[in-house]
C-alpha positions in Angstrom: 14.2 21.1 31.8 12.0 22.9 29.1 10.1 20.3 26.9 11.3 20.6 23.3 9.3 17.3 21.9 6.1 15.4 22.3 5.9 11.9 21.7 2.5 11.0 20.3 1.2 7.4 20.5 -1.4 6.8 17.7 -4.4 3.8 18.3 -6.5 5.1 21.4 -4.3 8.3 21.1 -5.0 10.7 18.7 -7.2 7.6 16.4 -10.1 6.3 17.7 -9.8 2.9 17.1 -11.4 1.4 19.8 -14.9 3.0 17.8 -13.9 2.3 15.0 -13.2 -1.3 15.6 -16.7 -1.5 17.5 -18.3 0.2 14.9 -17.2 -2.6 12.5 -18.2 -5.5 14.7 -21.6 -3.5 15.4 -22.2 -3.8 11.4 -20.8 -7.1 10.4 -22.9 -9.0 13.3 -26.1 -7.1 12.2 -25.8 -8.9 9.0 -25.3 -12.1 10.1 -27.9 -11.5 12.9 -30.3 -10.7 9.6 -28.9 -13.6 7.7 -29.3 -16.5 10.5 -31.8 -15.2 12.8 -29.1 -14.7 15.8 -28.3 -12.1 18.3 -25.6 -9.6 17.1 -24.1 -8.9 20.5 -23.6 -12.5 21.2 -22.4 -12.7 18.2 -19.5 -9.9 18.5 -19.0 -11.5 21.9 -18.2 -14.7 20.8 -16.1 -13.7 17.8 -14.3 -11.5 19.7 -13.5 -14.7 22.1 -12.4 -16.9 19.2 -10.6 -14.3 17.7 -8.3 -14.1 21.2 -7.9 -17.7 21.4 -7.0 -18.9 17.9 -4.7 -16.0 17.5 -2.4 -17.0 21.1 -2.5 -20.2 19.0 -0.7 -19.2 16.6 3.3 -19.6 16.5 3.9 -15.9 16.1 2.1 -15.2 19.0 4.9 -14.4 21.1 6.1 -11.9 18.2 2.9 -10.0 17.8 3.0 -9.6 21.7 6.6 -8.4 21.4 5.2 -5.9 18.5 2.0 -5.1 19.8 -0.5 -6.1 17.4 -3.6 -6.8 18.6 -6.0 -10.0 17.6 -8.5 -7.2 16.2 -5.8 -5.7 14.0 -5.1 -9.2 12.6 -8.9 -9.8 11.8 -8.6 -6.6 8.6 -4.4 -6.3 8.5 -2.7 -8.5 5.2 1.0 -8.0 6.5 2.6 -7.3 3.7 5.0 -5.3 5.3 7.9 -6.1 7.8 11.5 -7.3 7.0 11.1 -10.0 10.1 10.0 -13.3 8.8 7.5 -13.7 11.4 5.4 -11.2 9.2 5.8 -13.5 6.3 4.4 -16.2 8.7 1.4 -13.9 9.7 0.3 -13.0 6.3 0.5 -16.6 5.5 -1.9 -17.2 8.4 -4.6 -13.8 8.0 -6.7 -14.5 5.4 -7.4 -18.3 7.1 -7.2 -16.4 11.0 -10.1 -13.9 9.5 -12.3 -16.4 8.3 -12.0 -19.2 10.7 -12.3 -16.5 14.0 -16.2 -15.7 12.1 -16.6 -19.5 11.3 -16.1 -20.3 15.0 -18.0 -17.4 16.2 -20.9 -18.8 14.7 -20.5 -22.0 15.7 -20.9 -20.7 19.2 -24.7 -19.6 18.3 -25.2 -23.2 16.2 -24.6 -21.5 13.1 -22.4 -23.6 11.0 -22.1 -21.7 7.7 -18.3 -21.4 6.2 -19.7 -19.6 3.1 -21.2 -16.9 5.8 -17.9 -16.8 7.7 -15.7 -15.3 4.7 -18.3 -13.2 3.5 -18.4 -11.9 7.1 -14.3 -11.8 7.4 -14.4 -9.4 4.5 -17.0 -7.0 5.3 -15.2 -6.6 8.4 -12.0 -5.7 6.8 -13.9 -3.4 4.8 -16.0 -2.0 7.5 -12.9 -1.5 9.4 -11.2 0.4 6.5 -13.9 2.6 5.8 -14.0 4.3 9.9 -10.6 5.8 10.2 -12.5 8.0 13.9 -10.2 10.7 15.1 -10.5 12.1 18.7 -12.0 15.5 17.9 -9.7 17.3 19.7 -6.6 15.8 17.6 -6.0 18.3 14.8 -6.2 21.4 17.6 -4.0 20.7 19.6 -1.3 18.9 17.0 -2.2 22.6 15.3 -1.1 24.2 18.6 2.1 22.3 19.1 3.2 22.2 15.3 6.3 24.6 14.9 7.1 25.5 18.7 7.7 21.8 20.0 9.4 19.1 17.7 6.5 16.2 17.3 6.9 12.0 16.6 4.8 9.7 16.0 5.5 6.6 18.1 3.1 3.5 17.7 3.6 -0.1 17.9 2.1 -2.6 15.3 2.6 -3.8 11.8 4.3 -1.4 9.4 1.7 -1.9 6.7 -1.3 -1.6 8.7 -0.1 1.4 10.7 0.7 2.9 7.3 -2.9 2.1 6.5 -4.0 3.6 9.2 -2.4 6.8 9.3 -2.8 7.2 5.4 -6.5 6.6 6.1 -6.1 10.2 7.8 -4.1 11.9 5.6 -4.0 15.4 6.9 -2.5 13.7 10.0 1.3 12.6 8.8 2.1 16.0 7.8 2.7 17.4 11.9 5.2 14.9 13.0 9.1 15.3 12.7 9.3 12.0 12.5 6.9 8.6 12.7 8.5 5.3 14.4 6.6 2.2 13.6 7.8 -1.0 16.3 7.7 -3.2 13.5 9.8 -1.2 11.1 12.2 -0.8 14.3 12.0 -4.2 15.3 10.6 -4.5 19.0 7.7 -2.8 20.7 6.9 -0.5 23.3 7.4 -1.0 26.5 10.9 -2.0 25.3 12.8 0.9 26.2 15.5 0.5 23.0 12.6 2.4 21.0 11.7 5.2 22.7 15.8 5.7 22.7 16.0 5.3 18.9 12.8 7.7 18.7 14.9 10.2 20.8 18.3 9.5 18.8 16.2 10.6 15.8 15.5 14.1 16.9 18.6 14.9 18.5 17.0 15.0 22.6 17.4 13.9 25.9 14.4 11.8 27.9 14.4 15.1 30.0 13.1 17.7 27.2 11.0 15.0 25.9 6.9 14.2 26.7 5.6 10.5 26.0 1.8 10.8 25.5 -0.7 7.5 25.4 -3.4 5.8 26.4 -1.4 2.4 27.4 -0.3 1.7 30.8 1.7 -1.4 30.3 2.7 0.1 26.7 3.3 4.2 26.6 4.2 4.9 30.4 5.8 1.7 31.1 8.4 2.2 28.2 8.6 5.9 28.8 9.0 5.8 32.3 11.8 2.9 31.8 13.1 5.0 28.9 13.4 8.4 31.5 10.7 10.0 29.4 7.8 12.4 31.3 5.4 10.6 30.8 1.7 11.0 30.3 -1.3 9.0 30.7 -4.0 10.2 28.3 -7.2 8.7 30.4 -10.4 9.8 28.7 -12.5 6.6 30.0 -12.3 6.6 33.8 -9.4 3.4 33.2 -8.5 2.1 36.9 -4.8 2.9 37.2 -2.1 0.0 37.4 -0.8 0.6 41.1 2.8 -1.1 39.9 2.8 2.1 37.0 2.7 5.3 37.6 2.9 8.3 35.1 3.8 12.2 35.8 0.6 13.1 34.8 -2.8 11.3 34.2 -4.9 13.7 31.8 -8.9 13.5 30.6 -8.0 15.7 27.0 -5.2 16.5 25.1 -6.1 19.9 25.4 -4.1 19.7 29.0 -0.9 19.2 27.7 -0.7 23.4 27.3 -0.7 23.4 31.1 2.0 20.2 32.0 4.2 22.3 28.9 4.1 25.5 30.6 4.8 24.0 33.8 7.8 22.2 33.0 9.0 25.2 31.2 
C-alpha cells in the first residue's frame, strides 16, 4: 500500500541531541577542571554515572521510564508541564537532582565543593539550552516530503521540555500535520496505544504509514507492535538488537525517497 504519512521521531532523529548534550558536558567540566585543578573527562564520566544512579533512585523512576525521559534531560528540564502528578513530583525533585548529580560527581575526584556544584548545575542547563544541533540533512528532506506525504511529529519525553526543544528550532514545527508528545498522551513509545492515537489523528492505517527513528527498543519496537513500516535511522554503525528487526535500517534520511517509491 502507497505510503501517505511519515512518522518522525525527534531526539537522535532529526535533533542532534546526543551533541548537543556532549557539547554541554564538554563545557561545564572544562570549568570545573579550571576551577579545581581536575580532569574534565573524568569528570563528565563520573557525573554522568551519578546522574544514572540517583535518578533510578528516585520514586518516579518507573514513570520516566514509561515516558522516556532520560537522566540527561532531567539534569536542564523544570517540568512544568504534564497533567500526571508524577511531573509535579519530578519538578519538585530537578533543581535538588541537578545539583546533587554535579555535587557527587565531584566528590568522585575529591572535590567536595556544593557552592561549585549549583553553579555547575546551571551552566549546564544553560549550555544545554543554548545547542539546539540539527542533523544537517533535516530541513531537505522534511522540505522534500512537506505537501505530498502527511508528516507527525512523534517523540517521547516531557511536554515542556520537548516544547523547549522544538521551540529552540523554530523553523522546524511548521512541517508536521500534527506533533504527539508521550507525556501530553500519557504513556511512551514502545507502547503501541500511541502510535495508534498518532494514526487516529491523521485519519490512516499502520499500512500507508512510515515510523522513522533512531531507537530500537523505542521507534521500531512500538511501530513494529503498532503494524507500522518501520525504519531504523542508523547513522552511527549501532549493533542491531537481534530480538528487533525493522523493514529498513537507513545511514541518511535522504533514503527515505527510495523505501517511498518502492512501496508506492
Amino acid at each position: 500500500m502507497p505510503v501517505q504519512a511519515v512518522f518522525f521521531d525527534l531526539d537522535d532523529t532529526l535533533l542532534w541531541d546526543e551533541r548537543s548534550v556532549k557539547e554541554s558536558f564538554e563545557a561545564v567540566c572544562e570549568t570545573a577542571a579550571k576551577a579545581k585543578g581536575i580532569d574534565a573527562k573524568e569528570l563528565e564520566e563520573a557525573v554522568r554515572n551519578e546522574a544514572r544512579a540517583l535518578y533510578q533512585s528516585y520514586d518516579t523512576f518507573a514513570f520516566t521510564q514509561m515516558i522516556g525521559i532520560n537522566p540527561f534531560e532531567g539534569l536542564w528540564a523544570n517540568f512544568s508541564a504534564g497533567e500526571q502528578p508524577e511531573f509535579r513530583r519530578l519538578e519538585e525533585l530537578a533543581p535538588g537532582y541537578r545539583k546533587e548529580s554535579w555535587r557527587r560527581g565531584l566528590l568522585k575526584l575529591g572535590v567536595d565543593d556544593e557552592q561549585l556544584a549549583g553553579e555547575l548545575a546551571e551552566q549546564f542547563a544553560a549550555e544545554r539550552r543554548s545547542r539546539p544541533h540539527v542533523y544537517e540533512e533535516t530541513f531537505q528532506v522534511l522540505d522534500e516530503l512537506k505537501g505530498n506525504k502527511k508528516l507527525l511529529l512523534l517523540t517521547n519525553g516531557c511536554p515542556a521540555l520537548q516544547q523547549e526543544k522544538i521551540a529552540g528550532v523554530p523553523e522546524l514545527a511548521p512541517y508536521f500535520d500534527e506533533i504527539v508528545i508521550s507525556g501530553t498522551y500519557g504513556k511512551g513509545k514502545p507502547d503501541p496505544t500511541i502510535f495508534e492515537h498518532a494514526l487516529s489523528l491523521l485519519g490512516l492505517t499502520p499500512e500507508q504509514t512510515l515510523m522513522v527513528g533512531d531507537k530500537q527498543t523505542t521507534d521500531i519496537k512500538g511501530g513494529n507492535s503498532a503494524g507500522l513500516t518501520t525504519v531504523w535511522i542508523n547513522r552511527t554503525g549501532k549493533v542491531k538488537d537481534p530480538s528487533i528487526e525493522p523493514d529498513y535500517e537507513i545511514k541518511h534520511l535522504s533514503e527515505l525517497h527510495r523505501i517511498i517509491a518502492e512501496r508506492s
